[in-house]
C-alpha beads as a LAMMPS data file, in Angstrom:
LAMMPS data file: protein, C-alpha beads

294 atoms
293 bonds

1 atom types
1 bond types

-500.0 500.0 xlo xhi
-500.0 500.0 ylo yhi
-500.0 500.0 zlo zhi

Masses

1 110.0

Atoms # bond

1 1 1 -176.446 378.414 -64.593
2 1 1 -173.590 375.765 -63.903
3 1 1 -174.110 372.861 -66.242
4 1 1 -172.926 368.681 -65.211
5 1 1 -172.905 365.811 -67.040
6 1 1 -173.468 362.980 -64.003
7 1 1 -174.014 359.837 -63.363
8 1 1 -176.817 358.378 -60.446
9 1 1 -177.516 354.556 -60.090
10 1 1 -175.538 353.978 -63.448
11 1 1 -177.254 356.558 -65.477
12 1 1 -175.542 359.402 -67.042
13 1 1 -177.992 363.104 -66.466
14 1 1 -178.022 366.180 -67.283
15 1 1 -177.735 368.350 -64.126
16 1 1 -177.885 371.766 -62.726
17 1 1 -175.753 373.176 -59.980
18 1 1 -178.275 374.573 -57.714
19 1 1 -177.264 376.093 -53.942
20 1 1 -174.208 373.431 -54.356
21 1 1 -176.239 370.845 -55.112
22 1 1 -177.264 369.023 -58.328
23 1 1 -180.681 368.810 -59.768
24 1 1 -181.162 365.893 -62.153
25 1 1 -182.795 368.019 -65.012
26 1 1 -182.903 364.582 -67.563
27 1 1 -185.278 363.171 -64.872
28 1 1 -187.707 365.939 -63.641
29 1 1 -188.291 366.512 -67.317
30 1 1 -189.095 362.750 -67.878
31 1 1 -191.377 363.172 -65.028
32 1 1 -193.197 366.008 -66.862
33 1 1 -193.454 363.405 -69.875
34 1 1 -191.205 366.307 -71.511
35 1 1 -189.193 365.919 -74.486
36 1 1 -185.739 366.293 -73.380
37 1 1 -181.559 365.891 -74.841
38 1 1 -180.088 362.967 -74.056
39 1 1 -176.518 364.751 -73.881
40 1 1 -175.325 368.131 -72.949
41 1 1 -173.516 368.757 -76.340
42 1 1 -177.114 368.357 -77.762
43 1 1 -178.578 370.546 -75.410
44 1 1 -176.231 373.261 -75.985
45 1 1 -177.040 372.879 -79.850
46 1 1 -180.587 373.951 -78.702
47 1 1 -179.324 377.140 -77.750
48 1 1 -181.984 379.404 -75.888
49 1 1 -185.073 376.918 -76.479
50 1 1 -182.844 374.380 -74.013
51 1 1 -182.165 377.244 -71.458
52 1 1 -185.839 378.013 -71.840
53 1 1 -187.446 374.277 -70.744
54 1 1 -184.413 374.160 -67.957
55 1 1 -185.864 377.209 -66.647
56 1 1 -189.356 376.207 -66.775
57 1 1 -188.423 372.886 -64.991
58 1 1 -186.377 373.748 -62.163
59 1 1 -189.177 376.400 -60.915
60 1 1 -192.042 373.871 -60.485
61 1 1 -192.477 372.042 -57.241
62 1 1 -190.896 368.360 -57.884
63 1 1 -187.856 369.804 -57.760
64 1 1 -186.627 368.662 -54.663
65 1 1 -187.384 364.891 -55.585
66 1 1 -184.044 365.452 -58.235
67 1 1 -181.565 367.367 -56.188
68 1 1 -178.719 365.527 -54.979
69 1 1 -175.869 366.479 -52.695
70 1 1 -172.800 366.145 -54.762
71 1 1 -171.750 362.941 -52.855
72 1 1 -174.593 361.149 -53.963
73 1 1 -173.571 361.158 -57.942
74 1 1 -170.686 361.054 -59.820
75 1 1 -169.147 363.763 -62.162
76 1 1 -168.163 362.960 -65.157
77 1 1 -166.656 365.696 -67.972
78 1 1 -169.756 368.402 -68.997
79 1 1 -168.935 366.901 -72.425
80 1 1 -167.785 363.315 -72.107
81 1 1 -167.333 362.493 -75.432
82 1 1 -166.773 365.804 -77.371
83 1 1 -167.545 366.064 -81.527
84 1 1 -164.751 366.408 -82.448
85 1 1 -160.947 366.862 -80.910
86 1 1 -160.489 369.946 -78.166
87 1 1 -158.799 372.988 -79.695
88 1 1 -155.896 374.405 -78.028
89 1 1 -154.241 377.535 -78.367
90 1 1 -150.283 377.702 -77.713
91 1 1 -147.933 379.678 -75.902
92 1 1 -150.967 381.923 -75.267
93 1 1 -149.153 383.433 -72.457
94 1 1 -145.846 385.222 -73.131
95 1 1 -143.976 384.086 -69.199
96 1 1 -145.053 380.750 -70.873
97 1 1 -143.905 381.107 -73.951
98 1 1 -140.216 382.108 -72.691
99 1 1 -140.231 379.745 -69.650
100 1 1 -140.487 377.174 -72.369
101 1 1 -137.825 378.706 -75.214
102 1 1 -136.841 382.750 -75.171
103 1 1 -138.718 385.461 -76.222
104 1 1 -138.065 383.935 -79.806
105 1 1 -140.960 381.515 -79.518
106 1 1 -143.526 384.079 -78.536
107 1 1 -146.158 383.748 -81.065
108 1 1 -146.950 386.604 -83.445
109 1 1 -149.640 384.528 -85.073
110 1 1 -152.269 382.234 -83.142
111 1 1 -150.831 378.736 -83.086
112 1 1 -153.292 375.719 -83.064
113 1 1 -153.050 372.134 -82.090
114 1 1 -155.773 369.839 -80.749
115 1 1 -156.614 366.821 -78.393
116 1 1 -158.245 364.115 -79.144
117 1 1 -161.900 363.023 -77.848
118 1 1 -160.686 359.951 -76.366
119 1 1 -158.334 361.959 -73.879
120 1 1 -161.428 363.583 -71.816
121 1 1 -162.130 362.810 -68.645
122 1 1 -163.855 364.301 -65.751
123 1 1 -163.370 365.670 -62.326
124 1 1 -161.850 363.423 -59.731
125 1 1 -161.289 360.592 -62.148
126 1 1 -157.654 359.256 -61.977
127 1 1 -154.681 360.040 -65.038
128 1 1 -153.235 357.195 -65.875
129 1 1 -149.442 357.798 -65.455
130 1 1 -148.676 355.967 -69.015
131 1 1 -145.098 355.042 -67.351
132 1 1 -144.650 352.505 -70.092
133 1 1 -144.373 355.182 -72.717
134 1 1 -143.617 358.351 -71.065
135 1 1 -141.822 359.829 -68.065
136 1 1 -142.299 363.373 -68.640
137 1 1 -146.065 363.687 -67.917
138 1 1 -146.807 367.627 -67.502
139 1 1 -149.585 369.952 -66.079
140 1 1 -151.389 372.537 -68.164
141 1 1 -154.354 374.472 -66.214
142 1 1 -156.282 376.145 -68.848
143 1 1 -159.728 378.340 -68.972
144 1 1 -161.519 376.553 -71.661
145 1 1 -164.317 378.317 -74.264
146 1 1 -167.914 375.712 -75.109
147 1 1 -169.322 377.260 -78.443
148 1 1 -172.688 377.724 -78.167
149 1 1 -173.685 378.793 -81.833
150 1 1 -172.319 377.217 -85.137
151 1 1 -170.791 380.214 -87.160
152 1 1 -167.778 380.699 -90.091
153 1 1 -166.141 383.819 -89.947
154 1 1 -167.459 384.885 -86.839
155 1 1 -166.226 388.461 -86.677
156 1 1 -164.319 389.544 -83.383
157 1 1 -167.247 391.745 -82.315
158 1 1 -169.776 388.912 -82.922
159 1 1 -167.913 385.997 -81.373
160 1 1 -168.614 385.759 -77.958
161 1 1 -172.422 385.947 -79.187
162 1 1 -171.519 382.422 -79.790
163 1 1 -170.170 381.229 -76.688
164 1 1 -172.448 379.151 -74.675
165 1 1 -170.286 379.209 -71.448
166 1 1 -166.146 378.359 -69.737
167 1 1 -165.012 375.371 -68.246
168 1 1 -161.477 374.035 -67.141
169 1 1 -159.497 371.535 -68.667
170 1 1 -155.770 370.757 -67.911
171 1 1 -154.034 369.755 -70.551
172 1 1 -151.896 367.331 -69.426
173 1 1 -148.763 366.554 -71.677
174 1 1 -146.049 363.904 -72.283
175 1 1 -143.429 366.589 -72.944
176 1 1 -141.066 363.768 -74.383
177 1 1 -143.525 362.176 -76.668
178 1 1 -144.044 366.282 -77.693
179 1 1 -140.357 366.703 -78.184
180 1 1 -139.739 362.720 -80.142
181 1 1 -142.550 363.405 -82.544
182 1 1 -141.859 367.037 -83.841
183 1 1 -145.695 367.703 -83.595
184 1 1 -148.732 368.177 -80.752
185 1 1 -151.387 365.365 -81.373
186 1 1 -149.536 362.482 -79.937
187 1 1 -148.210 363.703 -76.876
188 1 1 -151.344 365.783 -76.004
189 1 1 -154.055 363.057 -76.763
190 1 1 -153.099 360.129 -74.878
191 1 1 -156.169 358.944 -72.805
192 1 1 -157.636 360.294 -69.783
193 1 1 -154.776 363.290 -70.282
194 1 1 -157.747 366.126 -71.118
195 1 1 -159.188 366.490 -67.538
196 1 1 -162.331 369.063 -67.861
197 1 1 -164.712 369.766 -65.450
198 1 1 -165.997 370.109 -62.874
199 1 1 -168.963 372.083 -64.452
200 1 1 -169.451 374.477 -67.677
201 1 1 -170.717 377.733 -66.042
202 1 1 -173.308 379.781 -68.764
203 1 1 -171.737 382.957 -70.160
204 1 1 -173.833 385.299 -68.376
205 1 1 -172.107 384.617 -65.082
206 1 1 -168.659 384.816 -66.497
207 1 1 -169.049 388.973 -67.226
208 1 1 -165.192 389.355 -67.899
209 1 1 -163.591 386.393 -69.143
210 1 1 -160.587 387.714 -70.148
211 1 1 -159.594 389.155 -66.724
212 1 1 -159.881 386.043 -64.507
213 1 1 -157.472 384.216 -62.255
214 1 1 -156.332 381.351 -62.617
215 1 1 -153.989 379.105 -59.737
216 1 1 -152.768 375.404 -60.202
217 1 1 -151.455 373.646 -57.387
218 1 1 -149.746 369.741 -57.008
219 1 1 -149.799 368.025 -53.943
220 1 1 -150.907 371.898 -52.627
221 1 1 -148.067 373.925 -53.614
222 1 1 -148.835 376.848 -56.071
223 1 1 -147.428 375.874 -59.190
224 1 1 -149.195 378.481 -61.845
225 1 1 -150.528 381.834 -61.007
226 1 1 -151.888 383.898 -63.691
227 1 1 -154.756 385.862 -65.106
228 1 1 -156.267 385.753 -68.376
229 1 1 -155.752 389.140 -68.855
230 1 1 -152.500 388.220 -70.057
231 1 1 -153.736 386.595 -73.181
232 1 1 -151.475 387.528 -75.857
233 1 1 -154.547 386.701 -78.023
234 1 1 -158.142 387.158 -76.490
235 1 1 -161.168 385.248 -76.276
236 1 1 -162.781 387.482 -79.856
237 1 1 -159.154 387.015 -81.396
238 1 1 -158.981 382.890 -80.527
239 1 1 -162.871 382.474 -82.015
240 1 1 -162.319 384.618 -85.128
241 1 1 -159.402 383.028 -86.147
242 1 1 -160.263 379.471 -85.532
243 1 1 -163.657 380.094 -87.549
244 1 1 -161.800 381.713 -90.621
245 1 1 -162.625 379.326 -93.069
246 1 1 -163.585 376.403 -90.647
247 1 1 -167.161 376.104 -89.121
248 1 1 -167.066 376.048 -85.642
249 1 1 -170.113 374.275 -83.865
250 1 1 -172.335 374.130 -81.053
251 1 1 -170.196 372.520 -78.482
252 1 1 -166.749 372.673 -79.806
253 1 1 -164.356 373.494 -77.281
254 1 1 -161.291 375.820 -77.311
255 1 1 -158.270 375.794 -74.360
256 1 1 -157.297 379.109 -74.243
257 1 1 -153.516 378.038 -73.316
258 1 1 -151.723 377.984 -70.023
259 1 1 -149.858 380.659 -67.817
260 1 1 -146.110 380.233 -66.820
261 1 1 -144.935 378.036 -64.306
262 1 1 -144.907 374.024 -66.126
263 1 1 -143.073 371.192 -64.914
264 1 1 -140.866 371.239 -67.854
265 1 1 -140.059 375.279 -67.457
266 1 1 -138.749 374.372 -63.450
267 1 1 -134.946 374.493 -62.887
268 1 1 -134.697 371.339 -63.265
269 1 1 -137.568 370.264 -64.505
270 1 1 -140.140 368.741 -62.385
271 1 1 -142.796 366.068 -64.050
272 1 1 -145.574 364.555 -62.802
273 1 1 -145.616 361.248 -60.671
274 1 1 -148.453 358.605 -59.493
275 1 1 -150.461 360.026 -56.632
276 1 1 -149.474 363.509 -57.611
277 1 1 -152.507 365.507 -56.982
278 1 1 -153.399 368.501 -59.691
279 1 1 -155.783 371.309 -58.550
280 1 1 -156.523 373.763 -60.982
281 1 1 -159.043 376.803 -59.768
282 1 1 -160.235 379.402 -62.129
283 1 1 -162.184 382.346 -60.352
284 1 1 -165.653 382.033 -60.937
285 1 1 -165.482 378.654 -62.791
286 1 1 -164.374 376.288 -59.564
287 1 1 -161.699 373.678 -59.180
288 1 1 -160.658 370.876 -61.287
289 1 1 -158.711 367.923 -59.219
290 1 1 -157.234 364.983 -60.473
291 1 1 -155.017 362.455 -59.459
292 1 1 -152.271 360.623 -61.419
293 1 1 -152.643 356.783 -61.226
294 1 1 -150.530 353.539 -62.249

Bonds

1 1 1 2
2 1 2 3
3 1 3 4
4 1 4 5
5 1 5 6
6 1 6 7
7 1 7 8
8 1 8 9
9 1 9 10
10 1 10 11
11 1 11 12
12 1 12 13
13 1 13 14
14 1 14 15
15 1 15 16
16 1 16 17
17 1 17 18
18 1 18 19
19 1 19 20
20 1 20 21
21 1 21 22
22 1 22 23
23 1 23 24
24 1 24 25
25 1 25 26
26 1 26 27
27 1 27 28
28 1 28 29
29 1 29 30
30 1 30 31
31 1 31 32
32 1 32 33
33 1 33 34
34 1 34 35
35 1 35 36
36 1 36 37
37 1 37 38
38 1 38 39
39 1 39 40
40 1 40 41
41 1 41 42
42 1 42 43
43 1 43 44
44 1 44 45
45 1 45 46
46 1 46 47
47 1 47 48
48 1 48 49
49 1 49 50
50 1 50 51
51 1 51 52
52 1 52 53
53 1 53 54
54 1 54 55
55 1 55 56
56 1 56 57
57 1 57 58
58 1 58 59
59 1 59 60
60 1 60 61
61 1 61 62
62 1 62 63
63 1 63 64
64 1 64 65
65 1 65 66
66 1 66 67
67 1 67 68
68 1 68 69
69 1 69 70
70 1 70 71
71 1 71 72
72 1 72 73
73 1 73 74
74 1 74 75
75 1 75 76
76 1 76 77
77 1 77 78
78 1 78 79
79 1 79 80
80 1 80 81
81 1 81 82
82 1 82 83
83 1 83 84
84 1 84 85
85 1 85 86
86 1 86 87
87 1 87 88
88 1 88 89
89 1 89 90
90 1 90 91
91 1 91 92
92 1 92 93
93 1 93 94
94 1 94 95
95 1 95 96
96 1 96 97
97 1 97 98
98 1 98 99
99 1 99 100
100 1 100 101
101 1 101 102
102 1 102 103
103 1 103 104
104 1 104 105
105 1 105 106
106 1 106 107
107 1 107 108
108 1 108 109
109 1 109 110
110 1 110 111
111 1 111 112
112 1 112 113
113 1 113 114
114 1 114 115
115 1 115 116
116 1 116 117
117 1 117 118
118 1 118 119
119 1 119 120
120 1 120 121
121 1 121 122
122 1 122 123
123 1 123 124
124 1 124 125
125 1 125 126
126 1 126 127
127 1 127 128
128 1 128 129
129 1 129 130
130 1 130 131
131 1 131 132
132 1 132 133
133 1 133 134
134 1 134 135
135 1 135 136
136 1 136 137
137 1 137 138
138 1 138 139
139 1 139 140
140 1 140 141
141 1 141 142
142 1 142 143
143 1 143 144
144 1 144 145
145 1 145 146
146 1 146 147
147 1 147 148
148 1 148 149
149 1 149 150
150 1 150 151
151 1 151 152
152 1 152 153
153 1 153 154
154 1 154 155
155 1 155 156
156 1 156 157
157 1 157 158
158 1 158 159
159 1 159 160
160 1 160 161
161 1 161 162
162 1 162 163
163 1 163 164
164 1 164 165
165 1 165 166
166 1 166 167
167 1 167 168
168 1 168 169
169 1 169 170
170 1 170 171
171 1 171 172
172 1 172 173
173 1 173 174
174 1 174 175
175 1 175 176
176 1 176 177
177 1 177 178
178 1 178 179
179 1 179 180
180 1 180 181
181 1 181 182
182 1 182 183
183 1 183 184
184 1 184 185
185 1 185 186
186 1 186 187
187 1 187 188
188 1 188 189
189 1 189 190
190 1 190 191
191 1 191 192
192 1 192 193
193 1 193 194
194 1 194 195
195 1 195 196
196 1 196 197
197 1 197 198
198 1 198 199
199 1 199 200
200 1 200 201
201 1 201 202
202 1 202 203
203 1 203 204
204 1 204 205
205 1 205 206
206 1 206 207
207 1 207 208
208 1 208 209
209 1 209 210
210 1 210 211
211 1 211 212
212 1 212 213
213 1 213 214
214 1 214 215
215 1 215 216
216 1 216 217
217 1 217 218
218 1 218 219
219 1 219 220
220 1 220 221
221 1 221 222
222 1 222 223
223 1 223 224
224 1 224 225
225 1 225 226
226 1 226 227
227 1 227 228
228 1 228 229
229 1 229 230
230 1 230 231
231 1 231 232
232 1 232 233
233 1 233 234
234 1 234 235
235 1 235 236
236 1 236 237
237 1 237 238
238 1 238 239
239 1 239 240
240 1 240 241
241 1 241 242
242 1 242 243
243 1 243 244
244 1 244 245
245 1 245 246
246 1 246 247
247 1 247 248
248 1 248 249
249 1 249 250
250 1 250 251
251 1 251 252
252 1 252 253
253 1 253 254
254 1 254 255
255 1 255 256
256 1 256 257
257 1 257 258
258 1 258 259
259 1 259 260
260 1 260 261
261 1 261 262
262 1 262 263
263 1 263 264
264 1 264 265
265 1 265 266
266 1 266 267
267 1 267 268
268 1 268 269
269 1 269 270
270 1 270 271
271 1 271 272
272 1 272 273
273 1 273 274
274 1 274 275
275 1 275 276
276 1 276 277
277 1 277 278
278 1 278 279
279 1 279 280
280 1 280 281
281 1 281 282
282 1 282 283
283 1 283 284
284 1 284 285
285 1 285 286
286 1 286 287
287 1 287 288
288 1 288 289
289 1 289 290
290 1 290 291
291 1 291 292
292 1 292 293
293 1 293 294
């Protein structure tokens, strides 16, 4: 199952990818007079009784009075408005790690920072450039993990028992507002710089998670070209850390960190301009596109 948050004549849905196109689940259930989530983060907090009704739903016969082709609705983010701020995990690759210091600032423990709610966006919506305050905007394609069970201490062999399903979020950075302010949360978090999208694809059709490609391209040329196989810490490692004394919830959401191949780790460095065009593609996720705007 492929989960979207969309919108259709002004109303936001919960929707189903379905042979490409979407099924408006948040309708065909009203239409059964069916108790139904308003949001995807509280349908994912259902767990298996949500996956359950879904199923139930999209089998009967009205159907095909809710599917729209994907021009007819608008994507937004699968979690518009997340909980609380995105997790990220840093220098989770070690060519990004050096590209971006020396083999000094390759991490020996899990390092953490986070993005803030305000900064997510969806699929195809424009990045505002923020020229006023920075000129070193930077690109950041990232396989991103939605909790789908609240746990503590979730040991490694338990955790992805608590993932609900993978997304894609670029983490778009002001590199000099990184650099001015000694810390993460500023230059990460200003608004519309957490792209995510364009769906959150259920666990069960992600077998291998940490052995999947993943390609960025701007304006078409291949920018980033890695696998997550390179993880210097994996998907059990990322979960069971970040849960070590810290509850983790339904619908949290974890970037898993980026390969090699940056703006700021180009000879010179290249940054991101207005009309610059990001494409992100993770295999078996999809493609995340967004534009930079004035």
């Amino acid at each position: 199952m492929k989960w979207v948050t969309a919108v259709k004549h002004g109303e936001d849905f919960i929707g189903l990818v379905k042979e490409e196109k979407i099924v408006n689940v948040s309708e065909l259930a009203r239409s059964r007079e069916m108790e139904f989530p308003a949001t995807l983060l509280e349908a994912i907090a259902l767990g298996d009784e949500f996956l359950v009704k879904v199923e139930s739903l999209v089998n009967s016969d009205l159907v095909a009075n809710y599917t729209y082709d994907l021009h007819e609705i608008q994507l937004k983010a699968p979690i518009p408005r997340p909980g609380k701020n995105v997790f990220c995990i840093g220098k989770n690759y070690r060519d990004h790690a050096i590209e971006m210091g020396s083999e000094a600032d390759i991490p020996k423990d899990i390092m953490v920072f986070s993005k803030a709610p305000t900064s997510v966006i969806g699929h195809d919506e424009g990045v505002p450039s923020h020229s006023s305050i920075t000129n070193q905007l930077d690109y950041e394609g990232e396989l991103a993990i939605i909790i789908g069970k609240t746990g503590t201490s979730i040991k490694k062999e338990e955790a992805m028992d608590h993932v609900f399903g993978f997304t894609i979020i670029n983490d778009i950075t002001a590199r000099d507002l990184q650099q001015k302010h000694k810390q993460f949360l500023l230059g990460k978090s200003l608004n519309g710089t957490c792209p995510m999208g364009p769906w959150i694809v259920h666990h069960s059709l992600v077998p291998n998670p940490d052995n999947l490609s993943i390609v960025t391209k701007v304006n078409g040329e291949v920018r980033q070209n890695g696998n997550t196989s390179d993880f210097i810490f994996d998907i059990p490692t990322m979960i069971n850390e970040l849960s070590k004394g810290m509850t983790l919830e339904a619908g949290d959401i974890i970037a898993t960190g980026t390969p090699a191949g940056v703006g700021k780790g180009m000879k010179p460095p290249v940054f991101l301009k207005s009309r610059d065009v990001i494409e992100i593609t993770i295999e078996g996720i999809g493609t995340l596109r967004n534009e930079i705007v004035e």
